[in-house]
N, C-alpha and C positions, 0 to 999 in steps of 0.2 A: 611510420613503423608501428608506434601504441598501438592504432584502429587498428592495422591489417593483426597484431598480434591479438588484439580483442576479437575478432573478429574471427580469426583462427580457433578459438577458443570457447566460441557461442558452437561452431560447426561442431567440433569435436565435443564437446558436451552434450550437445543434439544427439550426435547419433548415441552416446553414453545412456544417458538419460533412456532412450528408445529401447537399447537392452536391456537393462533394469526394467524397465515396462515389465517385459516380456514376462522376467523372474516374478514382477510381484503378484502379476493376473494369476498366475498359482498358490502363491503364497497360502497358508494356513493362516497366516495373521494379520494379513491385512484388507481392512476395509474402506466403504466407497470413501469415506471421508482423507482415507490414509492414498488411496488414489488419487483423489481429487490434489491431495498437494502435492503430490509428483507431477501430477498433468501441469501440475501451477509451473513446477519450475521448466518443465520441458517448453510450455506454450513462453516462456520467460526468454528463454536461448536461442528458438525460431524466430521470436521477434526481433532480438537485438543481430540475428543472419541477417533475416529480410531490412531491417534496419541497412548492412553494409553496405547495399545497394549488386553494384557487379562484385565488388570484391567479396561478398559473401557467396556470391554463385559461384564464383571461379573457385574460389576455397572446398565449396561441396562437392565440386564437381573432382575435382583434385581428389577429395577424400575417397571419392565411390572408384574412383581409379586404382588408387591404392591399397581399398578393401571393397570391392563388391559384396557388402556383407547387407543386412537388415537395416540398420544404425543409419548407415552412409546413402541408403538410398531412399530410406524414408525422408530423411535431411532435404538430399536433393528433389525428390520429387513435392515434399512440401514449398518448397523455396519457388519449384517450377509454376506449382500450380497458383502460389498464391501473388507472380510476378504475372500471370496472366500470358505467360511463354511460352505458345503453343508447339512454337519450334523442339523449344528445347525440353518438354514432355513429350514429344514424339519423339525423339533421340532417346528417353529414358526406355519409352514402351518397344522401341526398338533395337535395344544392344543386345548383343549376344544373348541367348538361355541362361542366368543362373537364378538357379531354385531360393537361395536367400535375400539376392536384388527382387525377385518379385516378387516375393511377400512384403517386403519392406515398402514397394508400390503400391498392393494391394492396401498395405498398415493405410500410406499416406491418404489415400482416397476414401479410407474411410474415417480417417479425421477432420477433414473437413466438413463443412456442411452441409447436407445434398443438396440446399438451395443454390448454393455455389456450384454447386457441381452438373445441376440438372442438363441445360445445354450440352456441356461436355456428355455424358452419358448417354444420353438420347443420340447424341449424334454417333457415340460407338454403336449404338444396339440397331440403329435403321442403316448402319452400311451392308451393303449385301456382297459386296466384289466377294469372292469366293477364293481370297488369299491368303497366306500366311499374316499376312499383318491385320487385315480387317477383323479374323479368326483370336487374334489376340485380343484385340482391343473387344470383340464380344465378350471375350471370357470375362478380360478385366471390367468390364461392364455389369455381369451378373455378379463378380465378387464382387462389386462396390454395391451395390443392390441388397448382396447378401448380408455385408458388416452392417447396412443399416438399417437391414430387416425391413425393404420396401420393395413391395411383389411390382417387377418390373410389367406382370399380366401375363396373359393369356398367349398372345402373340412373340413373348421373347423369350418362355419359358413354359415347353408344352412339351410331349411326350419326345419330338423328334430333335428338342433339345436334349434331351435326357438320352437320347440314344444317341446325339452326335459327340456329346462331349461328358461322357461319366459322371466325371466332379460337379455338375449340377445337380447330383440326386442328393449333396446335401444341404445346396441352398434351397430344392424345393423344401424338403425337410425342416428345415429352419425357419420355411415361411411361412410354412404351416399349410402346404398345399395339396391336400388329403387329395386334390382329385388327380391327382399325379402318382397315388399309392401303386398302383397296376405298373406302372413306369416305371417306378424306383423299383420296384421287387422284380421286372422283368433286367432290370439293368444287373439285378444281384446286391444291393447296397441293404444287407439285413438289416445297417444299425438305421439307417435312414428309414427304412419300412417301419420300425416300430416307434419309430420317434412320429409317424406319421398314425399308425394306430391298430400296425400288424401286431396282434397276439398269436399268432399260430406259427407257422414256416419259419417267419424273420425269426421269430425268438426262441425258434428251436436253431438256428441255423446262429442266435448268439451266445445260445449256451457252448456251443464247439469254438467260440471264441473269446472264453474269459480271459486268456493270459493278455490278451490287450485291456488294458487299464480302461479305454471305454466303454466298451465291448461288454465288460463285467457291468461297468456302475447301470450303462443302461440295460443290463438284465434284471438286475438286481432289482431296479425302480421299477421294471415294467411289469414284472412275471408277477403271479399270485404270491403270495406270503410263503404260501406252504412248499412251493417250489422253491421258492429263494430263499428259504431256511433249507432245505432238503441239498441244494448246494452248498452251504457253508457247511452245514456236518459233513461231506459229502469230503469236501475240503481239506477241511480239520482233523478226518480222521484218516486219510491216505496215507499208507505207510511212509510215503515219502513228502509225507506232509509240508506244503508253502502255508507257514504260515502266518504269512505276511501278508498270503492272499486272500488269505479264508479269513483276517480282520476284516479289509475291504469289503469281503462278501458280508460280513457280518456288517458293519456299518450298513452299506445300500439298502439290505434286508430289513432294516427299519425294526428288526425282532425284539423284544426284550426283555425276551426269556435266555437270548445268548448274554447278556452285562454279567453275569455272576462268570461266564468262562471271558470277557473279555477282560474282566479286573484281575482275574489270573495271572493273562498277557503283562499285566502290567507289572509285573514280576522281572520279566526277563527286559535286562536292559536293553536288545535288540526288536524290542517288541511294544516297547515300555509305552512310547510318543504315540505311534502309530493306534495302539489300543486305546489310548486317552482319545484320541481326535475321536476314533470309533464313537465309544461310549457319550463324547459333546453329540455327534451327528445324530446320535436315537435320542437322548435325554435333553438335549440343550444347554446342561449344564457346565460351564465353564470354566473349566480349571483353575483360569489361573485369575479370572474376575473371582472366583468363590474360596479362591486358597484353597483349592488340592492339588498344590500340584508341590513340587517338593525340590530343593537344590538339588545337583547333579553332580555326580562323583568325578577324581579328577580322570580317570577312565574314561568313564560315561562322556565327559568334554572332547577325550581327544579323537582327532578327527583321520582316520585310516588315510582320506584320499590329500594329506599332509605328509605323508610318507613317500621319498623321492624315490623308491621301488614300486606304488604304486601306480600306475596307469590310468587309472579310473580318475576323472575327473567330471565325472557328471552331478548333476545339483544330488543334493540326499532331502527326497521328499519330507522327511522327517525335521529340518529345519524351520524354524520358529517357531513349534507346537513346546509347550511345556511340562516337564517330566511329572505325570502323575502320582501324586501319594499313595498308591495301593491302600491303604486301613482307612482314609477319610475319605476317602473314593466312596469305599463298600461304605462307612457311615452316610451319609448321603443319600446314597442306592436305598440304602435301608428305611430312612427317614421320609424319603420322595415316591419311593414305586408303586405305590395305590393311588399316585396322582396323574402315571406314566399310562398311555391306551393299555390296554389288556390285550392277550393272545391271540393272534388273527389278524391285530392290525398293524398295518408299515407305520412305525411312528417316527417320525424327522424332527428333531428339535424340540423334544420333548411334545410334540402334538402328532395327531393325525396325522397321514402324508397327504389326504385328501382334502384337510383345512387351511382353502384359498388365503383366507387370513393372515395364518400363521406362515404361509409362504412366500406373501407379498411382507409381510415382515420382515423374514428373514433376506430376502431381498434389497428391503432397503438399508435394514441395519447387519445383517451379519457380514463373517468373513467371505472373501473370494471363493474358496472349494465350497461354503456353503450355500451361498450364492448362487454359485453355479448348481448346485444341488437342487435348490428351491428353483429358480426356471426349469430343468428337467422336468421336474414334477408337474407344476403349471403346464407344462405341454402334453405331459405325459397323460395326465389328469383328463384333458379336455383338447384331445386330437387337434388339429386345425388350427389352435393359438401359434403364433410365432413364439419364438425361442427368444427367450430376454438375451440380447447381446451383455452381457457383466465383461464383456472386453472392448467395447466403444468407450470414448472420453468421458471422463466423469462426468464431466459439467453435462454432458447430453442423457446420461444416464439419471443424473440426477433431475433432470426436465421433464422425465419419462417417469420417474417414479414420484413423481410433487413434492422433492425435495428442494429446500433450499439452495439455490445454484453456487458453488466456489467461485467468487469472482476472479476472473483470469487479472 
């Protein structure tokens, strides 16, 4: 009874563990190393499944019954793949349609290692039978390709890929496969055409798409200066002003000539968090490593979506950023901004948005949204680079950037 209750206990933490993933790869304040020890404990609870032997499978298997969610099928398919149970990954790649079982499969295959995985993968991408199943296991073939940012070539990923199945115009994009540009723009996929190295069309066709949160940041990074300032006023001063959104625009914009109206922002306690991250994003300056950032009123604490009239239960992006001092804020500004690029140029983290340097830096040491900021750029910068996965395992990311590996 102990085991199977232990055992019980390693699954259901598993797939726990695998949510919280999910939440921190956004996070504002967590970085690779604060990664690297959630990986620890997750790769800790998969061990002691696969440890149960059957009774660990049977348990997973139970669990993804119970909840076909993310958690439960990444568990299972982890457990599958790493039992060498070809059967019973065919039964995973095989049950009914649902949207969060297969991302959770998608998760699994891409935390493993693709040496582990090659066999399996080649042998999805060379079946040709013209079926619903073989159809699937291609796709899940090019996403496991995609998470690990390894160009499957020529032959598994070419135009009449891109026209059989859509959602490949963002793994060619992500792989950096500029000669698929014609492809991806005939398909319609703007944000992929400019992550590929459209400056015309695509990035006219993403400025009609800023109220998606990508949609904006990769305009914002790609477009000239003067255009991506010319949005954020544009923003800012709309009589029905979001200006929530016209930070973000502000942030991507790299401007900063906008920090004198974003320290404003940081007036309004709906605005406060939001315009802090902004102002890190161009300066690099760090709130709450440099003390500007200030306690929080018991207001300011209480949390709307705690109120059992409220509905809303979606995360509040504004979570773990720290409430900035507005007055040591602008001291700061004041003291640093002849060290800041000048007029004209997109600055990220206090440097050039064009200073490879400073962007493989903030790659390895900064937070997750800047992370992910600093790979845009890198690809942005120099077309054809793949797109740094900052949502692969630590430990692989950190092998990738010559970091010191987190021992599992």
């Amino acid at each position: 009874m102990t085991s199977f209750l232990v055992a019980r206990q390693y699954i259901e933490e598993a797939a726990s563990l695998r949510h919280t993933r999910t939440v921190l790869l956004r996070a504002p304040h967590v970085d690779l190393p604060a990664l690297a020890r959630e990986d620890q404990r997750l790769v800790a609870h998969l061990d002691g499944a696969q440890v149960a032997g059957d009774a660990g499978w049977q348990l997973a298997l139970a669990a993804l019954a119970e909840e076909p969610g993310v958690g439960p099928a990444f568990t299972a398919a982890v457990l599958a793949l790493q039992r060498g149970d070809a059967a019973a990954l065919d039964a995973l790649v095989d049950a009914p349609p649902d949207a969060a079982a297969q991302r959770g499969l998608v998760s699994a295959l891409g935390w493993l290692s693709a040496g582990a995985l090659k066999g399996l993968i080649v042998g999805w991408l060379e079946a040709s039978q013209p079926t619903d199943a073989h159809a699937r296991r291609h796709r899940l073939a090019l996403a496991t390709c995609d998470s690990h940012r390894l160009d499957p070539g020529a032959a598994w990923i070419s135009p009449a890929t891109l026209a059989a199945q859509p959602g490949t115009t963002r793994t060619a994009a992500r792989l950096g496969r500029t000669d698929l540009l014609p492809a991806v723009y005939a398909a319609g996929d703007a944000q992929a055409a400019v992550l590929l190295g459209d400056r015309g069309a695509a990035l006219a066709q993403l400025r009609e798409q800023i109220h998606q949160p990508a949609a904006l940041q990769l305009h914002q990074l790609a477009a000239p200066p003067d255009a991506a300032r010319a949005l954020v006023r544009s923003l800012a001063t709309a009589p029905d002003a979001d200006l929530r959104l016209a930070i973000r625009a502000a942030a991507y914009a790299g401007d900063t000539q906008a920090l004198p109206w974003l320290i404003q922002q940081m007036e309004d306690p709906q605005r406060a968090r939001l315009a802090g991250e902004a102002f890190t994003w161009i300066t690099g300056a760090e709130l709450d490593r440099l003390q500007l950032e200030r306690l929080p009123t018991e207001a300011e604490l209480a949390d709307p979506r705690e109120d059992p009239a409220n509905d809303d239960v979606s995360l509040d992006e504004d979570d773990g950023l720290p409430w900035p001092d507005a007055p040591r804020v602008h001291a700061w500004w004041q003291a640093h901004r002849d060290r800041l690029p000048g007029p004209g140029q997109r600055c990220f983290m206090g440097a050039p948005a064009t200073d490879v340097a400073n962007l493989q830096q903030v790659l390895r040491h900064g937070r997750q949204r800047q992370r992910h900021g600093a790979a845009l750029l890198l690809t942005l910068n120099r077309p054809g680079t793949p797109l740094f996965n900052v949502a692969m395992p630590a430990w692989r990311q950190q092998r990738l950037l010559g970091l010191p590996i987190t021992r599992r």
